[in-house]
C-alpha positions in Angstrom: 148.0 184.4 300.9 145.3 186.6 302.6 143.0 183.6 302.5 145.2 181.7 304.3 143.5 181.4 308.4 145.2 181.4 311.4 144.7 179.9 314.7 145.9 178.7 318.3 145.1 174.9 319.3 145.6 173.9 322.9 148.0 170.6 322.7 150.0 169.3 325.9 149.6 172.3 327.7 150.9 174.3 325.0 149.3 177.2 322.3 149.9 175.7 319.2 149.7 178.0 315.8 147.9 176.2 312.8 147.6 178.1 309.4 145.1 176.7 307.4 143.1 177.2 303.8 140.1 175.2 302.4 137.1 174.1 303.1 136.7 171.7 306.5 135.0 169.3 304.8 137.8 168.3 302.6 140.2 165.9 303.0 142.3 167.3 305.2 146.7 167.7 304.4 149.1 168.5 307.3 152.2 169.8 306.1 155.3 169.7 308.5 157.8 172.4 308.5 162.0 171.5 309.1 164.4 174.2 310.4 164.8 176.8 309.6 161.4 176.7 308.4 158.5 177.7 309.4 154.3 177.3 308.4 155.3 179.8 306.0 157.9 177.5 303.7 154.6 175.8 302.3 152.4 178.8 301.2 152.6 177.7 297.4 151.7 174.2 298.3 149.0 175.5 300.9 147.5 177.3 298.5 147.7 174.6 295.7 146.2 172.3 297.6 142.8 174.2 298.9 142.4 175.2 295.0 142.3 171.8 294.2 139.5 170.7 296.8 141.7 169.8 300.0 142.3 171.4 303.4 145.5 172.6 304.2 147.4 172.9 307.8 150.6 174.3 308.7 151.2 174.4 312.4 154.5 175.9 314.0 156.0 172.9 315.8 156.4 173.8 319.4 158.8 176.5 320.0 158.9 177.6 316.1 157.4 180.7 314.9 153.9 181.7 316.5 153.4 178.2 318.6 154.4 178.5 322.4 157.6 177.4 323.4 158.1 174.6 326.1 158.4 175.3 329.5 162.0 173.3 329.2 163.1 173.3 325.7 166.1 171.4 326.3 163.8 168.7 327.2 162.3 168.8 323.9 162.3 165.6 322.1 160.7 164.1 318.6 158.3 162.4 320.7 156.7 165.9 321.7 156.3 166.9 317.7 154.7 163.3 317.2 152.0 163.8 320.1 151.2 167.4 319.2 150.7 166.9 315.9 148.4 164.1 316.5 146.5 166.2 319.4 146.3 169.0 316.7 144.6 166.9 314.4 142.2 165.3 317.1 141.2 169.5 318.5 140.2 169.6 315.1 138.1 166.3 314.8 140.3 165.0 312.0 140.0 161.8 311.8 142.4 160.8 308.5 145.6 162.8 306.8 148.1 162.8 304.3 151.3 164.0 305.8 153.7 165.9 304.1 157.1 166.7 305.5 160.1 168.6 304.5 163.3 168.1 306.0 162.8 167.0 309.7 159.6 167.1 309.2 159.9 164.1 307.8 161.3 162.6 310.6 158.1 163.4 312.7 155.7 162.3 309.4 157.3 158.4 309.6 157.3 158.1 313.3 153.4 159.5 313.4 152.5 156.9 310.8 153.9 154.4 312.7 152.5 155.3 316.1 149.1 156.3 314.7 148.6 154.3 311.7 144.7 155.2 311.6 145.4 158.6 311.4 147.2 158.3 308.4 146.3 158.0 304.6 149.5 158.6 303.2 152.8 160.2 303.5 155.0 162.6 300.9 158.6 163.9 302.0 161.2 166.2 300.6 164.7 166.6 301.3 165.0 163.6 304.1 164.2 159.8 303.9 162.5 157.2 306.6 165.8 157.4 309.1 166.2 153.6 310.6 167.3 153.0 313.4 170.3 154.2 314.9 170.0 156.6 311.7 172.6 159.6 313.4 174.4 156.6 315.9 175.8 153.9 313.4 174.5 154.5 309.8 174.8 158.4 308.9 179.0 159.4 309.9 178.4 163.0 309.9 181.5 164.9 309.1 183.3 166.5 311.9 183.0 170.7 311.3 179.4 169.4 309.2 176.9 171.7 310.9 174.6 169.5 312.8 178.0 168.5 314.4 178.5 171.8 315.6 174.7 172.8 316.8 174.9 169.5 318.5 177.1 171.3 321.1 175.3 173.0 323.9 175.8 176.8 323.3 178.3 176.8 320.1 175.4 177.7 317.8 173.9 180.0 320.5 177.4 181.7 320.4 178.0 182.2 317.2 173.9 183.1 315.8 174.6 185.5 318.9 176.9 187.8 316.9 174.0 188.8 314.3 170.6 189.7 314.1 168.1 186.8 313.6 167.5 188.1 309.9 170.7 187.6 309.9 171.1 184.4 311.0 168.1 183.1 309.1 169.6 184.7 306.1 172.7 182.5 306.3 171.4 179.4 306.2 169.1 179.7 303.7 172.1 180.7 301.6 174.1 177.6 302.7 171.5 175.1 302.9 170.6 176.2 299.3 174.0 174.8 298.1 174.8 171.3 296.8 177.8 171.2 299.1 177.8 170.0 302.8 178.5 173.1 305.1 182.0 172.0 307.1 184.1 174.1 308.7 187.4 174.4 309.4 188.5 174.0 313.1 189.2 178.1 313.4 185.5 178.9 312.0 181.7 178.7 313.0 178.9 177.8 310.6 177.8 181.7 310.0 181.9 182.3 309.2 181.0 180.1 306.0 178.8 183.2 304.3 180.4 185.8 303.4 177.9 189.5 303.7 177.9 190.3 300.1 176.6 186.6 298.9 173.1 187.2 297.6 169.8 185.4 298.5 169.2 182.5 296.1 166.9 183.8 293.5 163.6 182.1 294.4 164.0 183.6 297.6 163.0 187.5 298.3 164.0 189.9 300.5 160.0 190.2 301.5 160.6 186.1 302.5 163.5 186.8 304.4 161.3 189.2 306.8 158.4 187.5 306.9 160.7 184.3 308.8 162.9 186.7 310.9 159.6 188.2 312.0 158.8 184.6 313.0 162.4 183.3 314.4 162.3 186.9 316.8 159.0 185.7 318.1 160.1 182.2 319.1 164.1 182.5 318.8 166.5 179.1 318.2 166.3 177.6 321.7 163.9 174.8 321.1 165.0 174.5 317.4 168.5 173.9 318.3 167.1 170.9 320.4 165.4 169.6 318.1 166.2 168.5 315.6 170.1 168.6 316.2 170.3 167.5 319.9 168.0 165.2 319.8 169.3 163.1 316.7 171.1 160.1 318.4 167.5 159.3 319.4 166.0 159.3 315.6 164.9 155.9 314.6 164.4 154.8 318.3 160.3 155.4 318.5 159.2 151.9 316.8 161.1 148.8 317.4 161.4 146.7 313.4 159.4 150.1 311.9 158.0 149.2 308.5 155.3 151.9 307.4 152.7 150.2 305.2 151.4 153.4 303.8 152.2 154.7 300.6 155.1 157.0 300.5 156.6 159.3 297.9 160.0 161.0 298.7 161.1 163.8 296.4 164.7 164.7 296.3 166.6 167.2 294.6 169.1 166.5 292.4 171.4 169.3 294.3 170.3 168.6 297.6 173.5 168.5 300.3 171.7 165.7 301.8 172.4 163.6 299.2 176.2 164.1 300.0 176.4 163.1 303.8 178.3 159.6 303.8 175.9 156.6 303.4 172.8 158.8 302.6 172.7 158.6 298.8 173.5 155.1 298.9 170.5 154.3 301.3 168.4 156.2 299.4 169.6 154.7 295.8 170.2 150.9 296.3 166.2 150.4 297.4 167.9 149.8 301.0 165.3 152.5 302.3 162.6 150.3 301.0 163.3 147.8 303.6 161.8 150.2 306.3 159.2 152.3 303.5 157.8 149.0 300.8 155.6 151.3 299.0 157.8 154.4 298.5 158.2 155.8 295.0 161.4 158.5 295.1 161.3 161.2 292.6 164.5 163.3 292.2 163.6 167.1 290.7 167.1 168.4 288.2 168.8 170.9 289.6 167.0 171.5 292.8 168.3 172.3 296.4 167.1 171.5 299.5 164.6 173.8 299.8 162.3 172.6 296.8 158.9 174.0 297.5 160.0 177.2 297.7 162.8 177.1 295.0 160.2 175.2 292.5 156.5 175.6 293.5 155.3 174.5 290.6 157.0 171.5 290.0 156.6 170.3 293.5 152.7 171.5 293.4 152.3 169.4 290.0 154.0 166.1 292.1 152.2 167.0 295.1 148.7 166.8 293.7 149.7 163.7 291.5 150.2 162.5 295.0 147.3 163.2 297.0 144.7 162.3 293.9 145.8 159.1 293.5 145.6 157.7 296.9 142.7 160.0 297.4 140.8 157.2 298.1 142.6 155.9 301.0 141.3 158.6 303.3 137.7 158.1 302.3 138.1 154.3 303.1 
């Protein structure tokens, strides 16, 4: 970890933190975060990667962690991740990348490749397919109670993340995105109601973790995060009109993953339907694990990860 670098980019008028590890001259891996994570979620991979002759970067999306937040972040779309994370990579002079994403971050990886298809070599995600278009409108029925539901809502999750300290809050949902279940609740209850104080952390996940994203969440609190992704999803899908990424992709899934459960997402994902948006995309499901895979199994998603990036190694020295 304490050879992992740290810096601020300038990108749309923002301050934009980038971690990074390995030499500049490698071929260069942006990893994206989702919520509630942070650059920090891929310090195994990070890590991994640089010891195997790449260069690592973890920027904070806007408004996450060490980045500056907008000016308006209720005005804070997808389209904003998409063009700082390709004004990141031109600061830097990097020409070509393989993009990983986990969870939303996948939803910015896609739309990149699509806009910017020199830019990119490759793409891995975890935890979320390509969403098509209209993904959160017509295809994906998302529970009433089911938590993006609720954050949707201006100033419900704001209410009830406001009764507990942002460890607290962080805390939560790592607990209740760790489970296979989807999080609903009842009509009478919030989201942070559905963890009771004595359930324990998972038990990849330490109590030093647990500070080290407070630490981050107090710097940049939940305003922009709350925008996007949750209140921002009716416009998922809507960057590219008949999208088809010609890249290869690799998705990794666990086998417990809640996403897997939200109505019409395992089926996209199974019958190849997904394929008709992502051609090249091998999907590779890990037993037993949650949502939260690189930190949950390191090694295992390491081992896939690098599997990944050698073989279509070649595609960013073309």
């Amino acid at each position: 970890m304490d050879q992992i670098t740290h810096r601020f980019v300038q990108a749309n008028g923002l301050k934009l933190h980038v971690a990074e590890i390995g030499s500049e001259s490698s071929p260069a891996v942006i990893f994206l975060h989702g919520f509630p994570e942070i650059w920090y979620t891929w310090r195994y991979q990070m890590i991994a990667a640089a010891k195997a002759g790449f260069r690592a970067l973890a920027p904070d999306f806007r408004g996450y962690g060490l980045s500056d937040s907008p000016a308006e972040p209720e005005k804070a779309t997808f389209t904003d991740l998409i063009n700082d994370t390709a004004s990141i990579l031109d600061s830097l002079n990097i020409s070509k990348v393989f993009v990983i994403g986990k969870d939303f971050g996948a939803i910015v990886a896609y739309p990149f490749a699509l806009l910017h298809p020199e830019k990119v070599a490759a793409i891995l995600t975890i935890g979320l397919p390509f969403m098509p278009p209209g993904a959160f409108t017509d295809q994906f029925v998302l529970p009433e109670g089911f938590y993006p539901r609720r954050w949707q809502e201006p100033g419900r999750a704001e209410a009830d993340f406001g009764r507990f300290d942002v460890k607290t809050v962080v805390r939560n949902i790592y607990i209740l995105f760790s489970q296979s279940e989807l999080q609903i609740a009842d009509a009478n209850q919030e989201i942070m109601d559905l963890v009771k104080p004595s359930t324990p952390l998972p038990s990849w996940f330490t109590e030093e973790d647990l500070e080290a994203y407070a630490a981050l969440y107090e710097k940049s609190g939940f305003r922009t995060a709350l925008q996007v992704p949750y209140r921002t999803m009716d416009m998922v899908g809507s960057e590219v009109e008949n999208p088809k990424v010609e890249v290869p992709t690799t998705m990794i899934m666990g086998e417990a993953d809640y996403v897997l459960k939200i109505p019409g997402m395992g089926d996209y994902i199974r019958s190849g339907e997904v394929k008709k948006y992502v051609p090249k995309q091998e999907t590779i499901y890990v037993p037993h694990g949650s949502h939260f895979l690189p930190e949950q199994f390191p090694d295992k998603v390491n081992e896939l990860m690098l599997n990944f990036l050698n073989q279509n190694k070649h595609l960013l020295l073309a």
